[in-house]
ZAVOMI-584941 format. One record per atom (N, C-alpha, C): residue in one letter; x, z, y. Coordinates in steps of 0.001 Angstrom, whole numbers, plus 500000, padded with zeros to 6 digits. Layout:
AXZY
...
***
This chain:
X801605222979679115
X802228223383680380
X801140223551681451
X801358224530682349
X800198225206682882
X800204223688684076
X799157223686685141
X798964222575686101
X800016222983686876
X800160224332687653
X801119225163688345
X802146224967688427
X802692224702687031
X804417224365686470
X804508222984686706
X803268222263686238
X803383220619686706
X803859220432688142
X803391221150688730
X803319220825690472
X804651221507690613
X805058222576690463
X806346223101690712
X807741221777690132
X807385221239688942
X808219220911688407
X808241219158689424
X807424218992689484
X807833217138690182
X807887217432691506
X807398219006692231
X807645218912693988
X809148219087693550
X809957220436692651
X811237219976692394
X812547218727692670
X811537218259691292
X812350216720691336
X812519215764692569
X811458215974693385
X811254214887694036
X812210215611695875
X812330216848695483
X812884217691697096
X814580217614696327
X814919217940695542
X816094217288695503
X816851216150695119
X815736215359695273
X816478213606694675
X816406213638696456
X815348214210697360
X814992213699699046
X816567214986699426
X817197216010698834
X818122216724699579
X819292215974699279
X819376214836697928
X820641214387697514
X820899213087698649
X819676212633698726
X819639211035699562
X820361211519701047
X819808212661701698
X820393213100703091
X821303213317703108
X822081214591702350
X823587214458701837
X824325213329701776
X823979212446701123
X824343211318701013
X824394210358702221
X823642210178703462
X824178209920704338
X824323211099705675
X824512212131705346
X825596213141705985
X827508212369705627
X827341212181704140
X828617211722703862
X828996210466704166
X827823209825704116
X828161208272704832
X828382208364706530
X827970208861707485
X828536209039708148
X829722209849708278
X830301210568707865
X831318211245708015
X832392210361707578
X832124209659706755
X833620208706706799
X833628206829707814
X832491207521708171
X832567206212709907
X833623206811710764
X834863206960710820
X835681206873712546
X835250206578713404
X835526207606714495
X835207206990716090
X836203205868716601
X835812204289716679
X836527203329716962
X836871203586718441
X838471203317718334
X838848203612720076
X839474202365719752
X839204201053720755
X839727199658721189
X841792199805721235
X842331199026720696
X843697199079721027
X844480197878721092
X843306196808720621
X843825195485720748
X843611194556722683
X845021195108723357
X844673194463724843
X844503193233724849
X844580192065724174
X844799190657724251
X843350190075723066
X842304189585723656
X841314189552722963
X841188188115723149
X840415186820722075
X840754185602721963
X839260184844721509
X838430186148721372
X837450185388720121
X835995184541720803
X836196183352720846
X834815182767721661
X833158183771721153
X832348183876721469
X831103184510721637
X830052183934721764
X828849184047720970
X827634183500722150
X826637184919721479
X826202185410723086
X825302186218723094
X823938185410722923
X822982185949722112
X821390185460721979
X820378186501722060
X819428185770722657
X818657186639723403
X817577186053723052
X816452186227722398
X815015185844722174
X813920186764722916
X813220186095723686
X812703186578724883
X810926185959724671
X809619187015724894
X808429186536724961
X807718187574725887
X807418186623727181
X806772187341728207
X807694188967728295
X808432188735728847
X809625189881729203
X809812190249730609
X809081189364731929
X809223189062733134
X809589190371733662
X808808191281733078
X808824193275733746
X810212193530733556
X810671193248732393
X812256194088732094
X813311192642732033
X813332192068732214
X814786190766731488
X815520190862732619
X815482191156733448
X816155190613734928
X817588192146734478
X817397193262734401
X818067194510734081
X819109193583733084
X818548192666732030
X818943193066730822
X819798191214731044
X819872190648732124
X820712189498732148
X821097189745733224
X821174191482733935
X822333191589735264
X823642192343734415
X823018192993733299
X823820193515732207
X825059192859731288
X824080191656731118
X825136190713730431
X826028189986731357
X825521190050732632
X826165188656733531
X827632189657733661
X827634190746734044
X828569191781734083
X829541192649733417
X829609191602732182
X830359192065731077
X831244192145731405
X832536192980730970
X834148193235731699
X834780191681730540
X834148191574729774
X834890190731728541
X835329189163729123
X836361188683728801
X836720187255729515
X835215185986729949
X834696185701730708
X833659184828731020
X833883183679730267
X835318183219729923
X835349181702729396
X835300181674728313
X834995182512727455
X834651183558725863
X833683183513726064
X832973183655727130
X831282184202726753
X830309183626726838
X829363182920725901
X828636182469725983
X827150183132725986
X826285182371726668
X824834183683726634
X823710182225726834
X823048182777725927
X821629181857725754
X820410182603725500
X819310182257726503
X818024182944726133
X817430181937725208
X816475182652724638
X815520181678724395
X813768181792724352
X813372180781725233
X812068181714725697
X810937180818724654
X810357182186723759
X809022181789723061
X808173182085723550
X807547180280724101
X806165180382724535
X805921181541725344
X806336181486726661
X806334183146727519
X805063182275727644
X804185183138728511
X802952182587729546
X803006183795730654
X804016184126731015
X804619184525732689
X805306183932732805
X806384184881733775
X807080184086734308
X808958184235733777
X808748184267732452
X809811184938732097
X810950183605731975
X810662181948731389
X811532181271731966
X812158180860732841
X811234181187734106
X811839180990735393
X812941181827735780
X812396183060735235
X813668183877735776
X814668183487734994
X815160183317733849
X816212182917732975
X816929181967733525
X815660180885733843
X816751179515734831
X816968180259735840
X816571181308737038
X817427181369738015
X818743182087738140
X819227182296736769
X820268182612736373
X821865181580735337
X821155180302735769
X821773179273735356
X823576179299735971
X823145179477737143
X824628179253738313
X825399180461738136
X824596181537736867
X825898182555736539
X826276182252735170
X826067181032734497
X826501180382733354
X825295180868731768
X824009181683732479
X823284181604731728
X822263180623730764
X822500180101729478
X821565178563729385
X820189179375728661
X819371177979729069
X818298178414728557
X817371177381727441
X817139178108726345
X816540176971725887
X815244177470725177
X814037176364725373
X812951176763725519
X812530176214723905
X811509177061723192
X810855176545722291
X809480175862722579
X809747174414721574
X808419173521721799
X807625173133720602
X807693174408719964
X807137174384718616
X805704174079718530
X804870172716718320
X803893172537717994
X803055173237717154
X802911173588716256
X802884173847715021
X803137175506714611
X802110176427714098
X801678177009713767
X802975178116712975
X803657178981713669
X804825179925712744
X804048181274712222
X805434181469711281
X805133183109711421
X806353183713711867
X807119183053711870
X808763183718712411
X809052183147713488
X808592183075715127
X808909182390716015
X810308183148715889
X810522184096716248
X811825185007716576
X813363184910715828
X812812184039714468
X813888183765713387
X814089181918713728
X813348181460714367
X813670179960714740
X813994180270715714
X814052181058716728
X814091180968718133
X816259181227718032
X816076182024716775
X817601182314716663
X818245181540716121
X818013181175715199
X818102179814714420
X818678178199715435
X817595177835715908
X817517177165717085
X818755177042717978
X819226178264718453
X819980178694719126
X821399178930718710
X821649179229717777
X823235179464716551
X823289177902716417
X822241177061716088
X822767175682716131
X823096174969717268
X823064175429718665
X823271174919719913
X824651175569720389
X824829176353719618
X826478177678720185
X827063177381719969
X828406177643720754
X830221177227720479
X830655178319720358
X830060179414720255
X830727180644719752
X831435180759718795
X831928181315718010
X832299181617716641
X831643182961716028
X831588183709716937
X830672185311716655
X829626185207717538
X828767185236716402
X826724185715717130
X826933186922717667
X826475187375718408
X826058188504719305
X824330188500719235
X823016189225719123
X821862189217719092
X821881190826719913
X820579190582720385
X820148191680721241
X818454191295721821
X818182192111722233
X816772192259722960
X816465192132724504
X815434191264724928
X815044191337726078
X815007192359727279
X814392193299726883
X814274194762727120
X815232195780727410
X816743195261726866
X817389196234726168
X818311196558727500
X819312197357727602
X820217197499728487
X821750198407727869
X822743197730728569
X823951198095728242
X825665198057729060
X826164198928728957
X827258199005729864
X828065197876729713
X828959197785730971
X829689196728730888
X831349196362730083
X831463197467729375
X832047197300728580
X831861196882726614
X830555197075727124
X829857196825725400
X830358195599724878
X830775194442724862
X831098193123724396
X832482193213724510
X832981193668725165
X834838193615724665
X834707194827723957
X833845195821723411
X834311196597722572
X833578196304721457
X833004195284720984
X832520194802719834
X833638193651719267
X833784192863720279
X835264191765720386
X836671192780719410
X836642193394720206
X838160194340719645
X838002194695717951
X836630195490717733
X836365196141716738
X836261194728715332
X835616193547715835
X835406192448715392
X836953191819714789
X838029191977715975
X838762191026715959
X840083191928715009
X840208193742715085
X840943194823714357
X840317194395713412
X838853194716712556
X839011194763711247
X837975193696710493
X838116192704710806
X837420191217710657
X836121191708709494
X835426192339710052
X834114192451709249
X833516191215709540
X832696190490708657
X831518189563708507
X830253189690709484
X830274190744709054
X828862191399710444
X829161193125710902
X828630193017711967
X828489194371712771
X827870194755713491
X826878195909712337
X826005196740713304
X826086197498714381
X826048197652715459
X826465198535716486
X824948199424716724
X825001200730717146
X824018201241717549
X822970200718718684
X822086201297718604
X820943201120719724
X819890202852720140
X819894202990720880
X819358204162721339
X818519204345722174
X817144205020722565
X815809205420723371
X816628205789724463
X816074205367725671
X816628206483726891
X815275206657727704
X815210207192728955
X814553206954730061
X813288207572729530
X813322208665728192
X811911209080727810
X811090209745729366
X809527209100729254
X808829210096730086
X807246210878729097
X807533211142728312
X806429211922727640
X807366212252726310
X806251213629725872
X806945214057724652
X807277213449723828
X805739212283723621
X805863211488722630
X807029210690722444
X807396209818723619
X808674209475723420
X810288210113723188
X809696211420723519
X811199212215723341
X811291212203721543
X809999212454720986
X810062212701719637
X810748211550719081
X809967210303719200
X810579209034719100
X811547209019719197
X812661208978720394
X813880209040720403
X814998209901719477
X814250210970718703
X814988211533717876
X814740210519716721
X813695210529716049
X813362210094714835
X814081208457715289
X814070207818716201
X814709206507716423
X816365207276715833
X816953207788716523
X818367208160716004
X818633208227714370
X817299209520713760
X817692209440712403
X817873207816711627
X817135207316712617
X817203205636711532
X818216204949711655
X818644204742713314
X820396204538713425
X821140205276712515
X820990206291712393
X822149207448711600
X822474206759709933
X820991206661709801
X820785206308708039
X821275204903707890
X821343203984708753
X821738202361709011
X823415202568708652
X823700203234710034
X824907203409709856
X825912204371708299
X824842205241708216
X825558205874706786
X825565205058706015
X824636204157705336
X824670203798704799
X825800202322704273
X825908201831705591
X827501200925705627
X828461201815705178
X828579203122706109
X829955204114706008
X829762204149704195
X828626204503703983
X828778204434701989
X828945202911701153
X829226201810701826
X829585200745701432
X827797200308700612
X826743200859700797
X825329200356700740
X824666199991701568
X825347199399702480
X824757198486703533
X822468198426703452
X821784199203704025
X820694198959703881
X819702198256704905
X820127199010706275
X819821198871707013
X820143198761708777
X820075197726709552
X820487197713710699
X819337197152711524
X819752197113713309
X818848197048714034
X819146195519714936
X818423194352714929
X818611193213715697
X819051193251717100
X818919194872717748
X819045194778719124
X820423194737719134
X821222194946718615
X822767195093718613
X823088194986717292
X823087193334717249
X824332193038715864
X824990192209716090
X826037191999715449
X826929190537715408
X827442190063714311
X827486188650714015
X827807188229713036
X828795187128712818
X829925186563712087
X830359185336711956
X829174184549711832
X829563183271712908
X828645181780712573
X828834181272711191
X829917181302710810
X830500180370709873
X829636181123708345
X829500182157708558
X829142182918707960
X827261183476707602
X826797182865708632
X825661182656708723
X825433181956708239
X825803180265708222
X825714179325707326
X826006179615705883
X827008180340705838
X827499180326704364
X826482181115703328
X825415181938704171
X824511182796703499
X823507181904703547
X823313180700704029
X821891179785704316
X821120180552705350
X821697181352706677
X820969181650707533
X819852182339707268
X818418182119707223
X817003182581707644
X816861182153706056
X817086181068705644
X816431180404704349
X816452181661703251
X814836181321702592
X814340182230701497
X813413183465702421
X813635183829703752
X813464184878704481
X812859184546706023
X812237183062705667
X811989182396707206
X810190182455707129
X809787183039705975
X808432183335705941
X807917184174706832
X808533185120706852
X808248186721707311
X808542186485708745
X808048187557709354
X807783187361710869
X809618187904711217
X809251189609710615
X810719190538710377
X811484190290709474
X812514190869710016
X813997190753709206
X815097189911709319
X814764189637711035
X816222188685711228
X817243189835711047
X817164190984710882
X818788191569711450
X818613192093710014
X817824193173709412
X817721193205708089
X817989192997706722
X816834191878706899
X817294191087705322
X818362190146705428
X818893189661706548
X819971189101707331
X821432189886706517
X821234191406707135
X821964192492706440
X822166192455705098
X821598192229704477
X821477191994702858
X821825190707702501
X821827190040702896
X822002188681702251
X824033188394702575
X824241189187703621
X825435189244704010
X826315189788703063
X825857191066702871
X826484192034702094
X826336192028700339
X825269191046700020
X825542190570698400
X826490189241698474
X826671188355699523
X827497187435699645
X829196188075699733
X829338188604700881
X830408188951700873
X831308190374700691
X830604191128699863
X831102192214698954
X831066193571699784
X829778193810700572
X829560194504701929
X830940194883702804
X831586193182703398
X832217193637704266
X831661193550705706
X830874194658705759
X829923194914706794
X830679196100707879
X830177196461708520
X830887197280709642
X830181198127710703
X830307199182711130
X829255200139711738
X830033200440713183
X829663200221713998
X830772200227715257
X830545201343716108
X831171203110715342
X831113204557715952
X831470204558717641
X831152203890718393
X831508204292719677
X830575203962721081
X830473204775721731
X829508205002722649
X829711204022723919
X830655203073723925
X830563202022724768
X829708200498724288
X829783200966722814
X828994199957721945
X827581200029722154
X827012201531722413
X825507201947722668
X824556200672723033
X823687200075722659
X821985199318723660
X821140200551723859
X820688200253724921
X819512201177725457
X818370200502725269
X817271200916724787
X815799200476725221
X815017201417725113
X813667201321725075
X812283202032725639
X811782202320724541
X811261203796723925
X810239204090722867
X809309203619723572
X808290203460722258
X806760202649722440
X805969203613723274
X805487203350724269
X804110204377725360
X803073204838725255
X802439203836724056
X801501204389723131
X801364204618721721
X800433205419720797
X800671205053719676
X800148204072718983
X799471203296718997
X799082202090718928
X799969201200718685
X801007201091719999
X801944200456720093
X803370200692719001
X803550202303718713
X804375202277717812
X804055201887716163
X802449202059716292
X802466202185714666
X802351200332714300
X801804199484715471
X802251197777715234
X803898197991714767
X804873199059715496
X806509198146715129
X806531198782714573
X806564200131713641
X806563200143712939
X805778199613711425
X804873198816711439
X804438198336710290
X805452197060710439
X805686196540711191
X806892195310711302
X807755195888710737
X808297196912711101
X809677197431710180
X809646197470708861
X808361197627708322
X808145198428706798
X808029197073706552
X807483196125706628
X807150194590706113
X807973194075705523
X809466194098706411
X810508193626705468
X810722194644703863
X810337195557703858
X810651196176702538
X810276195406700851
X808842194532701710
X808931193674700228
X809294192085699871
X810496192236700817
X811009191126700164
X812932191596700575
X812711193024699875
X813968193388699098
X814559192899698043
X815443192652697762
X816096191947696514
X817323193143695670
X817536194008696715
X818254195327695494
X817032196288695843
X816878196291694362
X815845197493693414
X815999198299693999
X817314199417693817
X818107200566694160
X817436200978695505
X817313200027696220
X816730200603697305
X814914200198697328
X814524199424697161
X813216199437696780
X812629201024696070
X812991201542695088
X812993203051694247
X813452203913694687
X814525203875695788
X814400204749696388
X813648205291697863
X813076204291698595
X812452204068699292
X810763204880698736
X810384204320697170
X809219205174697001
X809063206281696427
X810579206892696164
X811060208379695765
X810782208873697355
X811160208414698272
X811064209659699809
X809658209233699619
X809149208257699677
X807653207813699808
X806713209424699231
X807284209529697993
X806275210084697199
X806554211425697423
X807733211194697985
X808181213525698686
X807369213845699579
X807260212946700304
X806245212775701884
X804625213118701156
X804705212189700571
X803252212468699767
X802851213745699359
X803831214350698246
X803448215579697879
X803375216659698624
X804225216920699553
X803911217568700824
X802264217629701816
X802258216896701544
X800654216629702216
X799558216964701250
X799904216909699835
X799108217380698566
X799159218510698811
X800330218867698991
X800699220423698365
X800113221558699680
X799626220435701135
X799309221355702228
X797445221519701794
X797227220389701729
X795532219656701382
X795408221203700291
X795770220793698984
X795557221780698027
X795363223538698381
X796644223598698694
X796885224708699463
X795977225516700434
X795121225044701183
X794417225635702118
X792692226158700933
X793124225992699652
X792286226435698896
X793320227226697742
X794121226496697579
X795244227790696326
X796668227718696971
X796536229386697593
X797980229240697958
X799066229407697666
X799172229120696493
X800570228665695749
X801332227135695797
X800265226293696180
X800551225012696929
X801142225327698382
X800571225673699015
X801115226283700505
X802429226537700423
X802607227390699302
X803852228533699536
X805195226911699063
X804388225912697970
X805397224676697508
X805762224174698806
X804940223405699506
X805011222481700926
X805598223641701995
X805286224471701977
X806305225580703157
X807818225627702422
X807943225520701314
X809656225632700981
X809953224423701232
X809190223029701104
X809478221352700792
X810208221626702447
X808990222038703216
X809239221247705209
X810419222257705002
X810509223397705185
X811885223936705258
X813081223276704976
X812997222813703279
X814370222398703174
X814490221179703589
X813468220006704175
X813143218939704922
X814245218568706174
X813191220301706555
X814017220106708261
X815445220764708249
X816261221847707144
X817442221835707215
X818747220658707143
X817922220014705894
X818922219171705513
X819061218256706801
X818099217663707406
X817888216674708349
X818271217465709722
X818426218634709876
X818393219005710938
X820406218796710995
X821554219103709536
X822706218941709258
X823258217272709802
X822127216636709405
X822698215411709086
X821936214764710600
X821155215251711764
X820947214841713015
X822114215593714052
X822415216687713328
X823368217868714517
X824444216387714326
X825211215927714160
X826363214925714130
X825979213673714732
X824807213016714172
X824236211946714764
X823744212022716296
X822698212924716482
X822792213546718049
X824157213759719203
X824904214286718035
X825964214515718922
X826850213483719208
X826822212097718551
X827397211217719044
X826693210637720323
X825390210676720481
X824669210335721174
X824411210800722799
X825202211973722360
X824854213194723265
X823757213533723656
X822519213621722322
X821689214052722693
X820700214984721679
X821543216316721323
X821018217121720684
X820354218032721455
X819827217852722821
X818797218987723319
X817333218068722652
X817611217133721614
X816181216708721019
X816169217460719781
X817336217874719018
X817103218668718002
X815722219794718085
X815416220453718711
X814445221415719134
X813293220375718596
X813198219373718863
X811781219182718480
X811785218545716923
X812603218841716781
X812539218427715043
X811751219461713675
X811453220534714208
X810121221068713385
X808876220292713554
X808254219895714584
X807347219164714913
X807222217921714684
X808865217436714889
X808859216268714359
X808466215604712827
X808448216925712303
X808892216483710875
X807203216811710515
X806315217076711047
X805226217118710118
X804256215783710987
X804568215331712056
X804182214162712219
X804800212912711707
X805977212856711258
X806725211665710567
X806211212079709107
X805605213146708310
X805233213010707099
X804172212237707166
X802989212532707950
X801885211768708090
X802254210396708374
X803068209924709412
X803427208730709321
X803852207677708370
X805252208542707746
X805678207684706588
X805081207314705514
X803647208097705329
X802952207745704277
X801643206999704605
X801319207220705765
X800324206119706244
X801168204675706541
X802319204539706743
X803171203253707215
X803559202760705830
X803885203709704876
X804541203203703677
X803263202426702616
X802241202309703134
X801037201248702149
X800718200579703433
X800269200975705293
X800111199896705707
X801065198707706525
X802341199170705910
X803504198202706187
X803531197437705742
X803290197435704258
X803301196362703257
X801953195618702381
X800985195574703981
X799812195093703376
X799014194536704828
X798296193480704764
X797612192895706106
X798812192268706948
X798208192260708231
X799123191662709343
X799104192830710680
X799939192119711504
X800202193355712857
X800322192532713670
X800699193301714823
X800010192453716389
X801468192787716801
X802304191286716970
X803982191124717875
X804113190158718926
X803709190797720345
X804125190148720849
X802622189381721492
X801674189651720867
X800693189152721321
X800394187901719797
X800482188716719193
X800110187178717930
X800136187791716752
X799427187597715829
X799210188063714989
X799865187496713776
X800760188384712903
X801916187770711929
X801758188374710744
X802447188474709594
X802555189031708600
X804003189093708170
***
């Protein structure tokens, strides 16, 4: 078999196992419903958690947010918890005591790699909630977001529930790009529940039964790793309790926060993101993870090669094409929940800087350490 046919035959294989996977959550979202609230009489105690390190610039937004929830106050519980700030980020937390905010500080002697998974930890053991609520320092959200997680929680008693999170306030391209490619990953989180394969969700907006946290052993097996409170969290949920997991379609549910300002800065969270990948426990997704891995790859072969035989060229010009159609099908819906498909436009561009990415992130995600927060983890 000629080399030619080799290369034709595995860019093949590998562009439609990457057109079946998108399809595949095109269809996983499509059977998510837009949740509209109908339960008026809501009952379910709460504690919001908040893990907070040197946040002093943004927390004040993001606990005038919570203090202002429409949801019953005597339901709501809210706890920061400040790791080791060195500003002034506990102070501000206590001067929010007299609006029923508590605060509890970590005094961890002793050397972690998961401050962020004790800090939560810590904190679920101090709560009278019955449903965790988790979210981000940074983050911001309307005041209806917590009675419409309550409702959705309390209609169809999922175990856990991912709710979206979304970029706003972009001021450079770079971040506009971000903010798309941030969506495709919400999109794929969420399809992937809607397909009952629960893979992936985001810590800034989840919630979970307490009772239920325990019943999975919490953090335990997964308290090594810096990442993957919301994650492998996700997984451990959904082999326990038969993925009755839950994706919450509605735009009062939305968190807001900030793409990264530099790239520097994005390619640290993203190697945090990729980190959790090896200490997956379903295969299925491990293999498929280095099936897109290796589409990404050949694409970049097939450009490299190419600029010397252009019959490679002509492979990687059909690959990005059918790349950016399929993805462009399965963002037109996701955007549009978002209301924000004037980012579609940059998704040609997008897509040949996320090839380079995913394949530089997909070996240095899962190798060395990265810089969170000011500390160096693995």
């Amino acid at each position: 078999m000629e080399i030619h046919s080799v290369a034709s035959y595995i860019t093949a294989i590998l562009t439609v196992l990457y057109v079946f996977v998108v399809f595949s959550f095109i269809r996983g979202w499509a059977k998510l419903s837009f949740y509209q609230p109908n339960k008026p009489a809501l009952k379910t105690k709460v504690s919001i958690l908040v893990a907070a390190r040197n946040e002093a610039e943004n927390i004040r937004k993001t606990l005038d947010d919570l203090c202002a929830q429409s949801y019953d106050k005597a339901l709501t519980e809210i706890i920061f918890i400040d790791d080791h700030s060195t500003d002034d980020t506990a102070a501000i937390i206590g001067s929010y005591a007299a609006k029923g905010v508590k605060l509890i500080r970590l005094n961890e002697d002793r050397a972690l790699n998961s401050y962020k998974k004790k800090a939560i930890q810590t904190a679920i053991g101090q709560s009278t909630g019955d449903l965790i609520i988790t979210t981000d320092a940074d983050c911001r959200m309307g005041k209806d977001w917590l009675k419409t997680i309550i409702a959705f929680y309390e209609e169809k008693d999922y175990k856990m529930i991912s709710s979206p999170v979304a970029y706003f306030e972009e001021k450079s391209f770079f971040e506009r790009a971000q903010a798309l490619e941030f969506l495709y990953l919400i999109g794929l989180g969420a399809s992937t529940i809607g397909n009952k394969k629960p893979s992936t969700c985001n810590g800034a907006n989840l919630a979970y039964e307490k009772a239920a946290f325990y019943e999975v052993g919490g953090f335990k097996g997964i308290d090594d790793l810096a990442s993957g409170d919301d994650e492998l969290l996700l997984h451990k949920m959904a082999a326990r309790y038969d993925n009755n997991i839950g994706f919450l379609k509605n735009e009062d549910a939305v968190v807001y926060t900030h793409a990264k300002e530099t790239l520097g800065e994005f390619i640290q969270q993203r190697k945090r993101w990729a980190s959790k990948s090896t200490r997956y426990k379903n295969k299925a997704i491990i293999v498929l993870g280095v099936a897109i891995w290796l589409f990404n790859v050949t694409i970049l072969l097939n450009i490299a090669i190419g600029l010397f035989i252009g019959f490679y060229f002509k492979l990687a010009l059909a690959q990005l094409l059918i790349k950016i159609l399929v993805e462009f099908i399965f963002l037109y819906q996701v955007t549009g929940f978002a209301k924000r498909r004037e980012l579609l436009v940059l998704l040609p561009i997008l897509n040949l800087m996320h090839i380079l990415y995913i394949v530089y992130i997909g070996v240095a995600g899962n190798s060395g350490k990265y810089n969170w927060k000011g500390r160096m983890v693995k």
